[in-house]
Backbone and ligand atoms as CSV (ligand in chain L), in Angstrom:
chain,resi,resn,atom,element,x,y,z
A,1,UNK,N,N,0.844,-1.205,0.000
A,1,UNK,CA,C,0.000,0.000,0.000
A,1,UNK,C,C,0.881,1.258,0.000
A,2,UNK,N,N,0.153,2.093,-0.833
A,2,UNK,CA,C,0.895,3.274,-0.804
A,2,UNK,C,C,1.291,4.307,0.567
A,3,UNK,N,N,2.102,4.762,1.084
A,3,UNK,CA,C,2.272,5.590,1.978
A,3,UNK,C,C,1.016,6.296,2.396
A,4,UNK,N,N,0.533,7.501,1.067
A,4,UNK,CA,C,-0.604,8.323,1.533
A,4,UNK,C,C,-1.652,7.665,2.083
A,5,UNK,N,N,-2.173,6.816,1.471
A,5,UNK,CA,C,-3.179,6.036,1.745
A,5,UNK,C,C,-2.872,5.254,3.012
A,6,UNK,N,N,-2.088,4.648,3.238
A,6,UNK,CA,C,-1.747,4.300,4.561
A,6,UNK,C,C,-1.897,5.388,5.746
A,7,UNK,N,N,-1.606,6.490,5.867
A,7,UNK,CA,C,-1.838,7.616,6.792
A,7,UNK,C,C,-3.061,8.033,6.510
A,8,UNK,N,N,-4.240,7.983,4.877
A,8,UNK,CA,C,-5.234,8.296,5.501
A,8,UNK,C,C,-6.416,7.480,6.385
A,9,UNK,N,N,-6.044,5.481,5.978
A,9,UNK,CA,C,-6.256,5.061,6.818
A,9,UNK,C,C,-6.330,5.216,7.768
A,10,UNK,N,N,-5.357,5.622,8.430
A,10,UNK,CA,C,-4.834,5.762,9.959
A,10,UNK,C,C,-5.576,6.600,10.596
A,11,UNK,N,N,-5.293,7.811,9.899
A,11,UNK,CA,C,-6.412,8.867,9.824
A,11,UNK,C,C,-7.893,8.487,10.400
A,12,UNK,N,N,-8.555,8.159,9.551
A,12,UNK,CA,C,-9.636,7.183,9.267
A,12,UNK,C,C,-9.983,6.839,10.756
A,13,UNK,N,N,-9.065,5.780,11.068
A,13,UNK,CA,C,-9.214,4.829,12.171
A,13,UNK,C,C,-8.909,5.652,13.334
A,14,UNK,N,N,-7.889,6.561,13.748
A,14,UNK,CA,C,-7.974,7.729,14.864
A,14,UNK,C,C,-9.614,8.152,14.905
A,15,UNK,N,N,-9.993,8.853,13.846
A,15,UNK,CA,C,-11.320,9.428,13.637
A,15,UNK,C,C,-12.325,8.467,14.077
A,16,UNK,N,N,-12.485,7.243,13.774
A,16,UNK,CA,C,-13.562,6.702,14.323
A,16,UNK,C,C,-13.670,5.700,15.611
A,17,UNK,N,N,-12.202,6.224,16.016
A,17,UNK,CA,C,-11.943,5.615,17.916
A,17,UNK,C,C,-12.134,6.404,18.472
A,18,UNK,N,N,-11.897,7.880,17.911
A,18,UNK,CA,C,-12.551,9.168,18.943
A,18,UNK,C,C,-12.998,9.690,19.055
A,19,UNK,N,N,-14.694,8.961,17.770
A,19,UNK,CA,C,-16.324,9.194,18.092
A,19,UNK,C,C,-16.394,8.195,18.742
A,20,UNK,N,N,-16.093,6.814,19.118
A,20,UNK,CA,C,-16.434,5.816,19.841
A,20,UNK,C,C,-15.965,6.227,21.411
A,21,UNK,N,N,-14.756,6.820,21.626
A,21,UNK,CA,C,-14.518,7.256,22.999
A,21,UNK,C,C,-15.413,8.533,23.309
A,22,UNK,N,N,-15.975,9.414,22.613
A,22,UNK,CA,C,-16.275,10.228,23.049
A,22,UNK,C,C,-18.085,10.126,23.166
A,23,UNK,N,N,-18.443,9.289,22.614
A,23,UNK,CA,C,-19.882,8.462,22.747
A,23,UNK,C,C,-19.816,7.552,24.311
A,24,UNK,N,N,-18.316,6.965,24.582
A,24,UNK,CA,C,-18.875,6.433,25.473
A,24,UNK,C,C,-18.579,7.619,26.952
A,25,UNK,N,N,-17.608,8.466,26.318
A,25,UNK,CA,C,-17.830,9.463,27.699
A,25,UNK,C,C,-18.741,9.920,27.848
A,26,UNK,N,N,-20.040,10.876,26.745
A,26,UNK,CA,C,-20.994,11.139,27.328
A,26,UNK,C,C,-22.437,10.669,27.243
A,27,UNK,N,N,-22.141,9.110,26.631
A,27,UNK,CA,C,-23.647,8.836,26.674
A,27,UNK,C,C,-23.648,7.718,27.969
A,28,UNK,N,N,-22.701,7.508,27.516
A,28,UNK,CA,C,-22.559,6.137,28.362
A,28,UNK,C,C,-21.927,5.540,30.007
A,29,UNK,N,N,-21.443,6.752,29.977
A,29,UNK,CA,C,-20.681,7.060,31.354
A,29,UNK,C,C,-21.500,7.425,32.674
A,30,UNK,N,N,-22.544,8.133,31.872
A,30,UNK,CA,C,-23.089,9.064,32.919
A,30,UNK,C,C,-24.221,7.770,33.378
A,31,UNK,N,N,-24.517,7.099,32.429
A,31,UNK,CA,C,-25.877,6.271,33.021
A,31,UNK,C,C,-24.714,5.117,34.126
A,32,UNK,N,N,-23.979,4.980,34.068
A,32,UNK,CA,C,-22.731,4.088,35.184
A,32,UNK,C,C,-23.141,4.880,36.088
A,33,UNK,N,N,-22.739,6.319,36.127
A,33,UNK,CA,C,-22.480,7.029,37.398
A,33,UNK,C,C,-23.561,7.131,38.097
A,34,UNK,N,N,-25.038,6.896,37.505
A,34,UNK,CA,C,-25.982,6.973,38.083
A,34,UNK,C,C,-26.334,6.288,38.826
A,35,UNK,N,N,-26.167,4.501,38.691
A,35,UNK,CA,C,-26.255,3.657,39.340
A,35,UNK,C,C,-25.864,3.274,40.196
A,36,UNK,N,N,-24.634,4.033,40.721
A,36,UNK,CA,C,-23.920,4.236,41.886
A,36,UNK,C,C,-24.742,5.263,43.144
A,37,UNK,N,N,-25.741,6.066,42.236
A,37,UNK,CA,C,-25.917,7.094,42.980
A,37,UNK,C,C,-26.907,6.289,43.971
A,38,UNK,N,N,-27.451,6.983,45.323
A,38,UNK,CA,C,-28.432,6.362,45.987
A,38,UNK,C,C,-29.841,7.202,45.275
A,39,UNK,N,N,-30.956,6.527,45.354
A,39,UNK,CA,C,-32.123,7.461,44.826
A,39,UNK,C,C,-32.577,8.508,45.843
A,40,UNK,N,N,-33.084,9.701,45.676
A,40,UNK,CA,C,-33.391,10.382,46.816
A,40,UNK,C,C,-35.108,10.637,46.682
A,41,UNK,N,N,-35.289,11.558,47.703
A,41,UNK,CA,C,-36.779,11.757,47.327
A,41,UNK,C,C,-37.054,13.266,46.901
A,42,UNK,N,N,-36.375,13.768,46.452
A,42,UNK,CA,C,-36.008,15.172,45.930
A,42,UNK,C,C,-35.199,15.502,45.042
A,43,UNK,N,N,-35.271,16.883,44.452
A,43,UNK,CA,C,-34.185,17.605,43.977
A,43,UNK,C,C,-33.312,17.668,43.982
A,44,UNK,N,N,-31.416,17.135,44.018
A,44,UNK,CA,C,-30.516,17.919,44.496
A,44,UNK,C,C,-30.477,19.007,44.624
A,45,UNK,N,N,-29.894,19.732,46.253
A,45,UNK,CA,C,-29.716,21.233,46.172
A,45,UNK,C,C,-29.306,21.839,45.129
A,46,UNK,N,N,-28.214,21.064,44.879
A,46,UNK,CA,C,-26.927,22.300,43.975
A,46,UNK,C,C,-28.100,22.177,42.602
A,47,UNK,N,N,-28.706,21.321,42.561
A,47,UNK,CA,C,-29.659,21.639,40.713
A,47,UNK,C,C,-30.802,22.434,40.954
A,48,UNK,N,N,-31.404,22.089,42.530
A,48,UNK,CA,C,-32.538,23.158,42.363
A,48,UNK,C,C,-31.969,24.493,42.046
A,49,UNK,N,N,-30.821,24.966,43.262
A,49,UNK,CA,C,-30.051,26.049,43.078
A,49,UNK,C,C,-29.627,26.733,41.396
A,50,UNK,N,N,-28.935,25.579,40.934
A,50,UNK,CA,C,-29.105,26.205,39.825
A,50,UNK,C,C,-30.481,26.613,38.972
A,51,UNK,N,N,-31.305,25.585,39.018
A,51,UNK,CA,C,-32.843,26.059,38.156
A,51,UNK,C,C,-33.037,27.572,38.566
A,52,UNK,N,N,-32.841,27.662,40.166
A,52,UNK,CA,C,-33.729,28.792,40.881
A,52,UNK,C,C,-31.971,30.236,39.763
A,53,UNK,N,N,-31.474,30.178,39.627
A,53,UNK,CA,C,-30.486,30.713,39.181
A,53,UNK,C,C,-30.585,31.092,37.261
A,54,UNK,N,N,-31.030,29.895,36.908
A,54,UNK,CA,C,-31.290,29.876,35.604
A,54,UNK,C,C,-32.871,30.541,35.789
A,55,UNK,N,N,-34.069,30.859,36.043
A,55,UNK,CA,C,-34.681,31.559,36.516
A,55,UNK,C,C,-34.756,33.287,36.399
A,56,UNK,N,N,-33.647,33.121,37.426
A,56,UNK,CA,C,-33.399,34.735,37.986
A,56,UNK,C,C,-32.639,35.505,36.409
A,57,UNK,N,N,-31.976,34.251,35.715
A,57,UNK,CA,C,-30.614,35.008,34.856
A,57,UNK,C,C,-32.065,35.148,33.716
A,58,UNK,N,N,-32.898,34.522,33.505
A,58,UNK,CA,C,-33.445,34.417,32.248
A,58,UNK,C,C,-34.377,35.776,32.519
A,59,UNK,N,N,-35.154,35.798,33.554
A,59,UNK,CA,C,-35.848,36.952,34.093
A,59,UNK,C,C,-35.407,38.248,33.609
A,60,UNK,N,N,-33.974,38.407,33.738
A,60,UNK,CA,C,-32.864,39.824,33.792
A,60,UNK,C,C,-33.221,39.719,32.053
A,61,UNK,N,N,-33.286,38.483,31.574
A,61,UNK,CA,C,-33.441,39.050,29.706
A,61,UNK,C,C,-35.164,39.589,29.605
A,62,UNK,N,N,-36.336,39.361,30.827
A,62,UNK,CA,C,-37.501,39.311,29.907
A,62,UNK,C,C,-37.703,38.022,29.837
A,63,UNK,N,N,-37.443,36.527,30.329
A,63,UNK,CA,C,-37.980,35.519,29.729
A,63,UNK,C,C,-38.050,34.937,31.045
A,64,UNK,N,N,-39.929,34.148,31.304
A,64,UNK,CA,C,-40.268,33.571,32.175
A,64,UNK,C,C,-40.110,32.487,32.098
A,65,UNK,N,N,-38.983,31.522,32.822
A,65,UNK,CA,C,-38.876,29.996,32.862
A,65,UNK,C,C,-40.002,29.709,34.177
A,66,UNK,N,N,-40.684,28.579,33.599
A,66,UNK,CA,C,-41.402,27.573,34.942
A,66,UNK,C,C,-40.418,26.365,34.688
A,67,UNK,N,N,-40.629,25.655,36.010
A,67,UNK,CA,C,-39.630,24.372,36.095
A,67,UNK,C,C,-40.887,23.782,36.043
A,68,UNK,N,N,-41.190,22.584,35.055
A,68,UNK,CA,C,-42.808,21.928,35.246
A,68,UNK,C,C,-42.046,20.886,35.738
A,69,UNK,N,N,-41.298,20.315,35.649
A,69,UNK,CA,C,-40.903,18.462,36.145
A,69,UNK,C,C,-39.414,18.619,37.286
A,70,UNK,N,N,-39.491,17.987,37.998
A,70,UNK,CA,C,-38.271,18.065,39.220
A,70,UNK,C,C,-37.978,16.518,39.052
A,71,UNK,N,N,-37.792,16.082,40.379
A,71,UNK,CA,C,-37.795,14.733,40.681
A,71,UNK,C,C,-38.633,14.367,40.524
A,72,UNK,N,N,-38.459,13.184,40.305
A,72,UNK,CA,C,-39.932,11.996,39.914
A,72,UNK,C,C,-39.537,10.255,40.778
A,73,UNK,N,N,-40.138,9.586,41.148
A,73,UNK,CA,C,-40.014,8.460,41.323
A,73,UNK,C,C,-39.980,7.614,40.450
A,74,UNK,N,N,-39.165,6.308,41.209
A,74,UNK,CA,C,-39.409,5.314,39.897
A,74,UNK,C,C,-40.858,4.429,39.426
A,75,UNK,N,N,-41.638,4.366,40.136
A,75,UNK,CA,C,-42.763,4.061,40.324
A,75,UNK,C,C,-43.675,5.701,38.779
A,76,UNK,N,N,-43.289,6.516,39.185
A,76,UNK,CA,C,-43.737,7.591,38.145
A,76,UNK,C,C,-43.186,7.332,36.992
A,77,UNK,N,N,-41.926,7.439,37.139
A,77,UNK,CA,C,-40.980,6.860,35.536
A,77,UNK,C,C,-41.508,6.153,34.977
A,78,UNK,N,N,-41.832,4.860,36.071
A,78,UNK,CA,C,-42.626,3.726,35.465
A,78,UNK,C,C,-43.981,3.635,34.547
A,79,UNK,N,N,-44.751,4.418,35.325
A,79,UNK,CA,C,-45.898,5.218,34.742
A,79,UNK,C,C,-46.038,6.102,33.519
A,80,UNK,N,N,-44.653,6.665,33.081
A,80,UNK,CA,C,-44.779,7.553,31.820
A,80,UNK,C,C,-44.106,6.753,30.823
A,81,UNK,N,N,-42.834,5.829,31.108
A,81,UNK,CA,C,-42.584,4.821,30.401
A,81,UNK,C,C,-43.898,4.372,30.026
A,82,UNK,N,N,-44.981,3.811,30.529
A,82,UNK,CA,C,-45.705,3.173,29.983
A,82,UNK,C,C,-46.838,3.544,29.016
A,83,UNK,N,N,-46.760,4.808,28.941
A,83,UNK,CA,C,-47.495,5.738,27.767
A,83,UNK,C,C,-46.963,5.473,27.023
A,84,UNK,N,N,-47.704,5.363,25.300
A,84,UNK,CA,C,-47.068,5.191,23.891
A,84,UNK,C,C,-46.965,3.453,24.295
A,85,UNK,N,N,-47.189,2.979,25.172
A,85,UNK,CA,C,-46.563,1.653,24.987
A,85,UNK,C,C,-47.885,0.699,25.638
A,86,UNK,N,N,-47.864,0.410,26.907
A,86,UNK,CA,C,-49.084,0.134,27.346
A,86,UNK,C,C,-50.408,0.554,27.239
A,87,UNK,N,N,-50.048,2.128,27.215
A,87,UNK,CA,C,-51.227,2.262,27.836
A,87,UNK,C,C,-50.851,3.744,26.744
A,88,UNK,N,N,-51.669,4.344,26.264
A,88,UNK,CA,C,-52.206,5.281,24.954
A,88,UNK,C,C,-51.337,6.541,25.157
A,89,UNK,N,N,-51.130,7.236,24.294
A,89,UNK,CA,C,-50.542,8.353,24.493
A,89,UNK,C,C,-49.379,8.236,23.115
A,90,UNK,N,N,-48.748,9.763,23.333
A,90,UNK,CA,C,-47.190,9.657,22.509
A,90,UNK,C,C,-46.171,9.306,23.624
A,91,UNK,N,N,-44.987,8.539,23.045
A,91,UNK,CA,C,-44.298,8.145,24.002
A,91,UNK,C,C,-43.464,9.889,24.052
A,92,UNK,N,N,-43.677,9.427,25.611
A,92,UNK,CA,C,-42.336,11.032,25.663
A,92,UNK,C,C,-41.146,10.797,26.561
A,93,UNK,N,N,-40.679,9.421,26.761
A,93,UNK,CA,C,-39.325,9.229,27.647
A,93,UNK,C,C,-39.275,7.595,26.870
A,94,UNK,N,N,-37.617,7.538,26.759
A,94,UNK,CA,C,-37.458,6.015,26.290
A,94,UNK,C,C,-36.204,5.734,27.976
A,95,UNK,N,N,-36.793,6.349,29.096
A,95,UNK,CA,C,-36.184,5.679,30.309
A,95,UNK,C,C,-37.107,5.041,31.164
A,96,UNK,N,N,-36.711,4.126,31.395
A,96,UNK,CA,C,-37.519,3.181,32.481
A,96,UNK,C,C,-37.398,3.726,34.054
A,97,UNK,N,N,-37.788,3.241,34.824
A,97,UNK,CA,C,-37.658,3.444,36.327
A,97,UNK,C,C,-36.205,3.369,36.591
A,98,UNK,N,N,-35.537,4.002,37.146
A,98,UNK,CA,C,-33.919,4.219,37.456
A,98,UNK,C,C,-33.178,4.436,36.646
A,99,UNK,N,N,-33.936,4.564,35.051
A,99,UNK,CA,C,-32.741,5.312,34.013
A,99,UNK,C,C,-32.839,6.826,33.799
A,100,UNK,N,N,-33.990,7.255,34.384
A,100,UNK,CA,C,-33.582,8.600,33.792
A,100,UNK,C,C,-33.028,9.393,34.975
A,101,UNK,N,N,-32.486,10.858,34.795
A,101,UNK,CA,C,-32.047,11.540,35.754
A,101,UNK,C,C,-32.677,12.241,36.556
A,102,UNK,N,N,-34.340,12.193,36.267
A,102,UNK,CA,C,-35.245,12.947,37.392
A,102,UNK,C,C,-35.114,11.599,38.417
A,103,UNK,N,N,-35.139,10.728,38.381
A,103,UNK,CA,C,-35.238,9.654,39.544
A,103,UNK,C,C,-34.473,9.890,40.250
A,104,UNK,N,N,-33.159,10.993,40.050
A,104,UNK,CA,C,-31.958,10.643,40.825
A,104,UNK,C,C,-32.030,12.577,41.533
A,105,UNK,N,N,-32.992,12.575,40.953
A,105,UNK,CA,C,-33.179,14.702,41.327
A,105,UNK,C,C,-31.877,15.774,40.654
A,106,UNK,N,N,-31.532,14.927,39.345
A,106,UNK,CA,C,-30.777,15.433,38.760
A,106,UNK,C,C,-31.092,15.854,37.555
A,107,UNK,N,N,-32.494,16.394,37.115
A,107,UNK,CA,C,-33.018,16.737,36.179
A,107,UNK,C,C,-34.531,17.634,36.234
A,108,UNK,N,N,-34.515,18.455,35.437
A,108,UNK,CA,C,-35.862,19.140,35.672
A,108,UNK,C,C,-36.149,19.608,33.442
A,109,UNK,N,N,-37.546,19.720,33.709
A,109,UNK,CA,C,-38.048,20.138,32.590
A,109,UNK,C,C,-38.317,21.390,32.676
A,110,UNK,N,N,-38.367,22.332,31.705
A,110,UNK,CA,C,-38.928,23.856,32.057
A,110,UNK,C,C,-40.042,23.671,30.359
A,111,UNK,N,N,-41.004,24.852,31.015
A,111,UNK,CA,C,-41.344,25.334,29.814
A,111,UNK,C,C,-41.371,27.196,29.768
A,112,UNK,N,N,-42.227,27.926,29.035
A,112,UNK,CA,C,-41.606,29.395,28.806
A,112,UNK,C,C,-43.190,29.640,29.490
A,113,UNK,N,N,-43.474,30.689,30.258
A,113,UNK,CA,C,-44.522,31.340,30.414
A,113,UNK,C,C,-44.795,33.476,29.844
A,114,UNK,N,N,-45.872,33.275,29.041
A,114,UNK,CA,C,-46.255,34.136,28.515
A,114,UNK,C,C,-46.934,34.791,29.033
A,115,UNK,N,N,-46.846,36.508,28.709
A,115,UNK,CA,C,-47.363,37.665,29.651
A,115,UNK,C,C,-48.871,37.235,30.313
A,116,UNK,N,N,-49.542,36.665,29.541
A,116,UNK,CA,C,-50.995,36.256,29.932
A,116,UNK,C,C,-50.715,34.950,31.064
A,117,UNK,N,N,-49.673,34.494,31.336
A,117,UNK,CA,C,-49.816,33.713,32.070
A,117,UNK,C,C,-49.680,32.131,31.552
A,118,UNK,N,N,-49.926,31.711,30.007
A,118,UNK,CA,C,-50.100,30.839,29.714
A,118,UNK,C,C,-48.732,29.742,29.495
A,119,UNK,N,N,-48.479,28.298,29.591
A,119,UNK,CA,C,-47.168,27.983,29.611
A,119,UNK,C,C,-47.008,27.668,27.713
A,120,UNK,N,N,-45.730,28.170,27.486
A,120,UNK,CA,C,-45.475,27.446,26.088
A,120,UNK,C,C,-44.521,26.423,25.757
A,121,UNK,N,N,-44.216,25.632,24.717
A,121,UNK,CA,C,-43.173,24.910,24.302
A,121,UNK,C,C,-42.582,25.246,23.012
A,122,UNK,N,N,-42.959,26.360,22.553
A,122,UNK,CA,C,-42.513,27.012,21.672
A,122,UNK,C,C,-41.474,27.415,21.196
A,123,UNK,N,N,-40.085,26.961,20.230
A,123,UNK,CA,C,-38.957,26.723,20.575
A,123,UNK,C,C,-38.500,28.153,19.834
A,124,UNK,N,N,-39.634,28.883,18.999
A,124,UNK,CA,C,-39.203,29.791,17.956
A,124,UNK,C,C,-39.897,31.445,18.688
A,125,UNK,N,N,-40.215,31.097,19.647
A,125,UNK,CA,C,-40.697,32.401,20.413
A,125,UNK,C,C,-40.293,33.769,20.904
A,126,UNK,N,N,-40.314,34.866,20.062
A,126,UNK,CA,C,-39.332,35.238,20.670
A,126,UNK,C,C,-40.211,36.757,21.692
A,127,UNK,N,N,-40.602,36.212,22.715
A,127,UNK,CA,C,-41.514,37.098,23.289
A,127,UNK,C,C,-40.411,38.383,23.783
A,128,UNK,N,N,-39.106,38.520,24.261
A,128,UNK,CA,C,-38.526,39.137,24.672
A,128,UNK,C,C,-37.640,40.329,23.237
A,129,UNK,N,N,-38.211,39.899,22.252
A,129,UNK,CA,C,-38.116,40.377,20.814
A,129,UNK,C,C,-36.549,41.158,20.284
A,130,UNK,N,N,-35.667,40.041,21.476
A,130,UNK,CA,C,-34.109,40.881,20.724
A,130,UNK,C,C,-33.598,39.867,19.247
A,131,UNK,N,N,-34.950,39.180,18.695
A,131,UNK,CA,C,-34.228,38.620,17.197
A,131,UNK,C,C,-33.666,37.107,18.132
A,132,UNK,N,N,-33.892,36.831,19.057
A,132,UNK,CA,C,-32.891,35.105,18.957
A,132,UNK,C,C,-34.587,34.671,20.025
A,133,UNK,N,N,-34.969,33.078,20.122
A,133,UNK,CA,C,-35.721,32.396,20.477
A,133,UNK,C,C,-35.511,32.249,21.732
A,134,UNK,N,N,-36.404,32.767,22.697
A,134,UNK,CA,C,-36.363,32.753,23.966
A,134,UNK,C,C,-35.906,31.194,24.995
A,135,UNK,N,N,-36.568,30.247,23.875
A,135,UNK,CA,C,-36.242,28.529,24.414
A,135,UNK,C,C,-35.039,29.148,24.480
A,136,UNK,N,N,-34.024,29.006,23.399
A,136,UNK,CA,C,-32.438,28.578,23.307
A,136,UNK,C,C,-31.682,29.783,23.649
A,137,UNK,N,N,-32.016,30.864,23.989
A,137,UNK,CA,C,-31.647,31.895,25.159
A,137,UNK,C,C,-31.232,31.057,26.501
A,138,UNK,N,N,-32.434,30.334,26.683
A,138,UNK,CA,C,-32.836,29.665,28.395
A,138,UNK,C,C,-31.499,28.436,28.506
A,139,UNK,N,N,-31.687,27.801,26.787
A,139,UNK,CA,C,-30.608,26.991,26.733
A,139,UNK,C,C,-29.305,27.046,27.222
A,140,UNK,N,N,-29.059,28.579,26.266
A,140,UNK,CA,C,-27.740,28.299,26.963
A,140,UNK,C,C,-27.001,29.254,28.094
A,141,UNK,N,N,-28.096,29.764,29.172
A,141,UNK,CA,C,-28.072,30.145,30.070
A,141,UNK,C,C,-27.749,28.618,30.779
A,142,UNK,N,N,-28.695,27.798,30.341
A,142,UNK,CA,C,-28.472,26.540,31.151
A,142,UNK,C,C,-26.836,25.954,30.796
A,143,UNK,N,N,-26.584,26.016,30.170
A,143,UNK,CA,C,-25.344,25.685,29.921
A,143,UNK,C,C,-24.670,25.824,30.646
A,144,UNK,N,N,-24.443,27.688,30.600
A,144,UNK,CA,C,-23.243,27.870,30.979
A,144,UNK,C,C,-23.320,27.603,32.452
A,145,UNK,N,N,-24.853,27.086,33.023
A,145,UNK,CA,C,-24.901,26.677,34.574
A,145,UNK,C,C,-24.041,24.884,34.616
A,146,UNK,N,N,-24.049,24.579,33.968
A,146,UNK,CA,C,-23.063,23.885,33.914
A,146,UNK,C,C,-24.574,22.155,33.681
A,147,UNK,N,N,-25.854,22.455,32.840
A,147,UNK,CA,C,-26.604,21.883,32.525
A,147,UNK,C,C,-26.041,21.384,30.724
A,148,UNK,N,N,-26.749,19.747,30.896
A,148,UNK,CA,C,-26.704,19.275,29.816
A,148,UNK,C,C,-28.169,19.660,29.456
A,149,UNK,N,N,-28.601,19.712,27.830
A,149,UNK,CA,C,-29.795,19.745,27.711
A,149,UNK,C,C,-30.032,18.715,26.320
A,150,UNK,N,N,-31.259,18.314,26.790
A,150,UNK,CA,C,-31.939,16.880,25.955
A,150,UNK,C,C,-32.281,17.273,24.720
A,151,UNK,N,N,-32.124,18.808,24.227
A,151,UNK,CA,C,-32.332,18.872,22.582
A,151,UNK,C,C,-30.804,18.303,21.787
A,152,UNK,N,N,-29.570,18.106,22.761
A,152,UNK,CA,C,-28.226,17.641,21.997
A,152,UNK,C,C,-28.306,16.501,21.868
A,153,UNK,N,N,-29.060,15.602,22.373
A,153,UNK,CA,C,-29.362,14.109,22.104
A,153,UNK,C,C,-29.463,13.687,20.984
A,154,UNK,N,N,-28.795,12.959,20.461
A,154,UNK,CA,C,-28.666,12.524,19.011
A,154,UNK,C,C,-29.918,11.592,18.763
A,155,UNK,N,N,-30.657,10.624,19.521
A,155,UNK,CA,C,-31.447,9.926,19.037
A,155,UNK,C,C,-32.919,10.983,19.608
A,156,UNK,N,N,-33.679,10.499,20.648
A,156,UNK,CA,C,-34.815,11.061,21.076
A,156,UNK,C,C,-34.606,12.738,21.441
A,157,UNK,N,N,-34.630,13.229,21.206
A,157,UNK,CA,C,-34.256,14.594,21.687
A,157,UNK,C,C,-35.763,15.060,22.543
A,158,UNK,N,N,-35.308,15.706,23.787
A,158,UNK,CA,C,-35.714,15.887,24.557
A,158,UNK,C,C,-36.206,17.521,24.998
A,159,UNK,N,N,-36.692,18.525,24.357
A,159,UNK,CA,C,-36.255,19.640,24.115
A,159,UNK,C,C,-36.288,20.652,25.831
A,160,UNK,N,N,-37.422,19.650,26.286
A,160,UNK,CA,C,-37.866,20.812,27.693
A,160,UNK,C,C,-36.710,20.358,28.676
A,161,UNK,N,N,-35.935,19.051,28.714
A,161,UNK,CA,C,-35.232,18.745,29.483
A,161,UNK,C,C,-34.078,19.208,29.943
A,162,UNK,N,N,-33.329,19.151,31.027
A,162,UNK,CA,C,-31.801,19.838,31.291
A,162,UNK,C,C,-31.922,18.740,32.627
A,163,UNK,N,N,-30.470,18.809,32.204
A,163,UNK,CA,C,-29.725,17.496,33.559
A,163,UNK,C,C,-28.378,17.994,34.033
A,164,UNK,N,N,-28.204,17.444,35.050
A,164,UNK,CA,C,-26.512,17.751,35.459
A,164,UNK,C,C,-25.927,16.575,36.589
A,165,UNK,N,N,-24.898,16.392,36.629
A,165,UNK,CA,C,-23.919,15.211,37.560
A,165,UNK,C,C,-23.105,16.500,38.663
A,166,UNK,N,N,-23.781,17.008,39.571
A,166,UNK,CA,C,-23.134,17.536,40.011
A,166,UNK,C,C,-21.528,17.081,40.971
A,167,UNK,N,N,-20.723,18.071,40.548
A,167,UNK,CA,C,-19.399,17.429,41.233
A,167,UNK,C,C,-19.206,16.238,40.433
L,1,ZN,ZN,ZN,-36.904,15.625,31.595
């Protein structure tokens, strides 16, 4: 084989060991770390803290976040798992009881609330009218709180969701 072609092999093969390492750092890592965790019957502080933070920062633009989902049990998980599947509905979680991160109070859903009061999911909204979508404003306020959010999900995307592993 020729030289070039030999290095772009190589190439090649670097490139697709370090989408495979980097798939398993963040898809796959975090559901390990979870299982370690103990379940609680709440929120973590440090995430409510941040929600109540992501909140206050979004407020300062004009944009009303509600937190609609906190912790949930697994017994609840269980229960929305079973929509779309058992029992009628669209499915809206592909986690079972102890896979997702509200079980562990490491996750909350928000949606946007409008001057009238009403809640939206509206991702193109831009009620605070500086030209960018109030959702992905909230986004990456959440971010930089140091939140993952479920619209980067490559398969089910999750749009109202945000999670974090604190520490
Ligand atoms: Zn969620």
């Amino acid at each position: 084989m020729r030289l070039p072609v030999r290095i772009a092999l190589l190439l090649i093969l670097f490139f697709c060991a370090d989408l495979c390492f980097s798939y398993v750092q963040k898809e796959l890592r975090p559901q390990t770390a979870l299982q370690e965790r103990d379940i609680p019957n709440a929120l973590h502080p440090l995430v409510k803290q941040n929600a109540e933070l992501l909140q206050t920062a979004a407020l300062k633009k004009g944009i009303t976040v509600v937190i609609t989902e906190g912790f949930r049990s697994i017994e609840e998980q269980n229960e929305l798992y079973r929509q779309g599947r058992s029992k009628k509905g669209n499915i809206v979680t592909y986690a079972k009881g102890g896979e997702s991160y509200h079980n562990y109070g490491l996750a909350i859903d928000f949606a946007l609330q409008k001057k009238d009061g009403s809640l939206i999911w509206d991702m193109t909204y831009d009620g605070n009218q500086n030209g960018r979508p109030d959702w992905l404003e909230v986004v990456s306020i959440a971010k930089t709180l140091g939140f993952d959010w479920g619209g980067d999900w490559r398969n089910f995307k999750d749009y109202p969701h945000l999670q974090m592993i604190p520490g």
